[in-house]
Structure formats: C-alpha cells, structure tokens
N, C-alpha and C positions, 0 to 999 in steps of 0.2 A: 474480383480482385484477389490478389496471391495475397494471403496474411500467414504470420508465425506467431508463436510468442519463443523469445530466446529466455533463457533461465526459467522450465517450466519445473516448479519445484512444485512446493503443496499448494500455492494462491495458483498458478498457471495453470498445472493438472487439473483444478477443480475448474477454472474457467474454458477452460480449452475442451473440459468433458461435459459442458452447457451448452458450449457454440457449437462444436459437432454434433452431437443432440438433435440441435435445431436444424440440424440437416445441412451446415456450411462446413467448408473445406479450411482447416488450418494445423499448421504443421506445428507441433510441441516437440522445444528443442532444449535440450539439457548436459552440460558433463559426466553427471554420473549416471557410467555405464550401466550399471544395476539397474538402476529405475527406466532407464531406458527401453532395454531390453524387457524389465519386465511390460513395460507398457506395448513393446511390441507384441506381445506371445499374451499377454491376459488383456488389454485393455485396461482402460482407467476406470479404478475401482475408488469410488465416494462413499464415504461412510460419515457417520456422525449426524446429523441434525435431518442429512436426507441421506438417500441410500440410491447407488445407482454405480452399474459399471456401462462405460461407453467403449468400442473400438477407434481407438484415435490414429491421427498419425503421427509417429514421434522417429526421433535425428538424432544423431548425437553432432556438433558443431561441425565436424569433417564431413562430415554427408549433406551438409547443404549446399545448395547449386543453384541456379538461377537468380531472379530477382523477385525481389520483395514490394507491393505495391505499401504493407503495411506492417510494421512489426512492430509487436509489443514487449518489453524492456522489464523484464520482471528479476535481473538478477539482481544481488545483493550491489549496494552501492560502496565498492571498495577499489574499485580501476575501471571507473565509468568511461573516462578518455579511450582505453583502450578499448573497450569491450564496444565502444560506438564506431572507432573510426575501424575495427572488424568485421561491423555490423554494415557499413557506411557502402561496404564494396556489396554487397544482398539486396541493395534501395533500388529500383527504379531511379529515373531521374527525379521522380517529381514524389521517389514514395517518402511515408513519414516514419518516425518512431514516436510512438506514445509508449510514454513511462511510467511504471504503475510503482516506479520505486517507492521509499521513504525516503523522510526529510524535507531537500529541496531539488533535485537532481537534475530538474529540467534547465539551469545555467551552463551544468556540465556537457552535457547531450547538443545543446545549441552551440557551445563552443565548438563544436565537432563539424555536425551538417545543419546549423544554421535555424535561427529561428523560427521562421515560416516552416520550415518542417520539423518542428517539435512540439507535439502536443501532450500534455501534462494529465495526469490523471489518480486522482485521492480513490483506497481503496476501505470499504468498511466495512470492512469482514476477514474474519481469521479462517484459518487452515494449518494443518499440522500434516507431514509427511510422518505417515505412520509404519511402511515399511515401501519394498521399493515397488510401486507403479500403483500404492493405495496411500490414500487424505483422508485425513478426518476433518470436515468442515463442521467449525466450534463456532459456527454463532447462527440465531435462531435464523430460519428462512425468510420471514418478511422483515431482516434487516439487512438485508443485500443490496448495495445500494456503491454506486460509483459516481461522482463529482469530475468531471473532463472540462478542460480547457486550455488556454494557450497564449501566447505572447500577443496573440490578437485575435479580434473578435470576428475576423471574417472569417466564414465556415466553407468549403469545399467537400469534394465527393470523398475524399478521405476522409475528412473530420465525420462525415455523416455513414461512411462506412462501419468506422468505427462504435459510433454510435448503437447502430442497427447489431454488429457483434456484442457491446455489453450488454444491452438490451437484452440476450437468450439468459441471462443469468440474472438481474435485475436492474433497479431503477435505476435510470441515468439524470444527473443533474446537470445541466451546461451551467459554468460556474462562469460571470461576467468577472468576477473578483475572484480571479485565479487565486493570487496568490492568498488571500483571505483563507480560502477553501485551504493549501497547502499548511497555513499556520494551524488550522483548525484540525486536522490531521497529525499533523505534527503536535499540539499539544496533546492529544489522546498516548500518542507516541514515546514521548517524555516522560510523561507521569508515568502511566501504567506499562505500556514496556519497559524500560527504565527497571522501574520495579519489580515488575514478573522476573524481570532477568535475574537482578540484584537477589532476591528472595527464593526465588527456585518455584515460583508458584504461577496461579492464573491471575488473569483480572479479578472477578472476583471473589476469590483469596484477597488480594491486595484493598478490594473496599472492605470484605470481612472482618480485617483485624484493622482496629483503631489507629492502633502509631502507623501502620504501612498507609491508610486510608490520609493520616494527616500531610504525611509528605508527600501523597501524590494530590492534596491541597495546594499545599505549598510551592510543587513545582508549576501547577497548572494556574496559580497565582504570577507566579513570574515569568511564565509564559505573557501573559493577558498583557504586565503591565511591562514586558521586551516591545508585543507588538504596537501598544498602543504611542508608547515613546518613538518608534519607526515610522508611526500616522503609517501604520497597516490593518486594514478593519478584516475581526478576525470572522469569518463565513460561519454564517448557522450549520450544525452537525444534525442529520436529516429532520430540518424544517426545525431543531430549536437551537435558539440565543443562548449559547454556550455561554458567554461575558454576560449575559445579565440574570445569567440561572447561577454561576459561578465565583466571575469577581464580588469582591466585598471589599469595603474602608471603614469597616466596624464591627464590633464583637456579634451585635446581634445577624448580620449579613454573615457573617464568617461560621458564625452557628449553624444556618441556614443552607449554606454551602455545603458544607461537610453533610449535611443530612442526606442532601441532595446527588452526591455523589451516586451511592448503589444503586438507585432509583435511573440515574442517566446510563448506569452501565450495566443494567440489568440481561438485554438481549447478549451479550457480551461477555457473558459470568466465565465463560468454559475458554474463552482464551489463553494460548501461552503465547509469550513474544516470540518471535522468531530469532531473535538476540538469542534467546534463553537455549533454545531449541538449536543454532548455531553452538552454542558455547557446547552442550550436552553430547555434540556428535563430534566435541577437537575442533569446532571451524573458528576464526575471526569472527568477529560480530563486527555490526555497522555502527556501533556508537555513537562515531562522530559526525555520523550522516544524521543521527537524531538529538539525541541531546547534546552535542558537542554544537550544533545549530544552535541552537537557546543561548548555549553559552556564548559561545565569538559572538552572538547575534547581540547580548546584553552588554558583552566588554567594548562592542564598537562605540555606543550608546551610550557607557556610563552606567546601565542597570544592574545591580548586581544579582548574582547570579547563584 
C-alpha cells in the first residue's frame, strides 16, 4: 500500500524514521521548507532517549502526486476542514486517514471523507523538533505505545495496515472504547500540556513543583467528572485505571492522588507540550483542540469547568 504522513513535524519524523527502518516505503510530508530539505540531504536524525538517523522520503505538499492508500494526519488541529478535503483529492477511493492529532478531531476529518474511512488514533509519546530534519524523542522507549480505533469496530486491510506500520515503533492497542481512549488522552493533554505550556516547563517540572502539580490535579479531576456526567468511560492509559488511581470524593483519596501523580508520569518526566514549543517558535497553538474540549465539553453538561 502507498502511505504518507502529512504534517511530519517531530511525532511524524520520529515515526516515519521507525517505519522506514523497518524496511517500508512512506512518504514524510511537511510545510517547512527547512526541515524538509534538510531531511532530504541528511536524513532523519533521532536523538534523545534513542539515537538513530534513517534516509527517509520527504515532500513538501506541492510535490505530492498520486494516490494515497493511507495517510496519516499529524498536523496541528487549527483548519482540519481544510487540510482534509486537500488531503481528500491524495485518497484512493477506498483509502483512509488516521489521525494521530489532539483532542477530538476525528468528527472533523469524518465530516470531510466520511466515517468508515476515518480511523482515530491516541499518541503516547513526546517529541520535540530540535532543529530542522532532527527530534529529540523525550520519553523512555518502553513507553511507546499507540491506542487505534474508529467509528466502528469492523477492521479491514487498511485498519490492519496500519496497524502492522505502528507496530515498527511500538505497542499498538485496538481500542473498542474509542472514544474512552480519546478522553484518556486528552486528560493527560489538559493537565500537563496545558501547563507545560502555561509554565514554560516539562511534565515533570509540572509534577515537581506542588502548586503546578495541584492544578494539574484539579484539571485532571474535572476532566473524570465532564466525562463521567457524558456516561463516557474514560480507557486505561497503558493498562492502568487512570479514574480509579486518580479520581477522589475525599481528603484522604485526594491525598493519595496528588502522591500518585509523579509516579504515573514518571516515563514522561522530559516532555514539553507541543503548545509550548508552538508558542516558542511565533506559531498558534491548538488550545482549543485541548482544553478548550473540557471546557464546551463541561458548559454543555452543566460541569463546571
């Protein structure tokens, strides 16, 4: 199958220098020229937690041509409309786009080319574009891990393509409780990007210092009790009970919580948001693709927020 990823920023470059690797063909497609270029003439250079440069193949959006059996959807969530129904004319008849965005974006994308071909996908691992055609991947190796799903639970050779590509990078979860998975992403999102951003810092920076650690309690509280007022059950975050390591309705649980925090975000210490990292280089940030979510999400509900 022909695959891309379009917006190959620092999560793409690093994924797209895993699945090349593995010996498969996919195009890494990006705006800035810089990085592009460098990725053509040096190759994609990983640094940080592992170390590796690969020869990829990279586009800048005018150079692409053909059709896409499968493309993956890694820009920023700020003109999803558009950047799909761009995307839309690249697809095969029958090809899909999985979205490795934030927030919730896969209602966007299906309003475009339709449900049965959009498949969703929670990403748990950071990366940082360190300069142009090198990443630094900030979180520990065996916590690489990807949650995929979709509006429906019937799988085809795409969804299984797919698959077989995250897999070169690591664990793959098939999530029946898509959107569970998405909240559960999303709260991590909220709190600690949110905050990295707000702060100037990493995650854990943000568990280190108390008052920063208490408010990404508090947002990750009103997370639990948006989704649980929606009758949304929020998906374990690889293999643990997020709500019932986290929620509390008493001092001594609330205690326990907050302890609990550094401990859950421990492989995770060296992250910066991408918010933060957006803001840092002049760009728009996605805000309201994440916490702006929580919020509409608690005003429709009555929750406050």
């Amino acid at each position: 199958m022909r695959t891309a990823i379009y917006g190959a920023g620092s999560l793409g470059t690093v994924l797209g220098a895993y699945v090349t690797q593995k010996g498969y063909q996919i195009d890494l497609i990006n705006r800035n020229r810089a990085h592009i270029a460098a990725l053509k003439q040096n190759g994609a250079t990983v640094t940080g937690t592992v170390q590796m440069n690969v020869k990829v193949n990279a586009l800048l959006p005018e150079e692409m041509s053909g059709k896409y059996d499968v493309i993956f959807l890694m820009t920023k969530q700020l003109d999803n409309r558009a950047v799909v129904e761009f995307l839309a004319k690249f697809l095969t008849d029958d090809g899909v786009i999985c979205t490795l965005q934030n927030g919730i974006p896969e209602l966007s994308v299906a309003d475009v080319i339709g449900e049965a071909r959009t498949i969703g996908c929670t990403v748990a691992w950071g990366a940082e574009l360190t300069s142009a055609g090198v990443c630094e991947l900030t979180s520990a190796p065996d916590a690489l891990s990807f949650g995929l799903g979709g509006f429906s639970t019937v799988r085809g050779e795409k969804f299984d393509e797919i698959v077989k590509l995250l897999e070169c990078m690591g664990r793959v979860e098939i999530e029946e409780n898509f959107i569970g998975a998405r909240w559960a992403k999303l709260l991590v999102n909220s709190a600690f990007s949110g905050l990295s951003t707000a702060l100037g810092c990493t995650f854990g920076e943000v568990c280190d210092n108390k008052t920063a650690r208490l408010w990404a309690q508090k947002i990750i509280k009103e997370c639990i009790d948006v989704t649980r007022a929606s009758g949304v059950t929020i998906a374990p975050i690889q293999g643990k009970n997020v709500v019932k390591l986290l929620d509390y309705n008493d001092a001594f649980k609330q205690k326990i919580s907050f302890l609990l925090i550094p401990i859950a975000m421990k492989k995770h210490r060296l992250l910066k948001a991408s918010m933060l990292q957006d803001l840092q280089k002049g760009k728009p940030c996605e805000i309201d693709a994440i916490n702006g979510v929580l919020s509409d999400s608690g005003k429709k509900i009555n929750v406050p927020t």
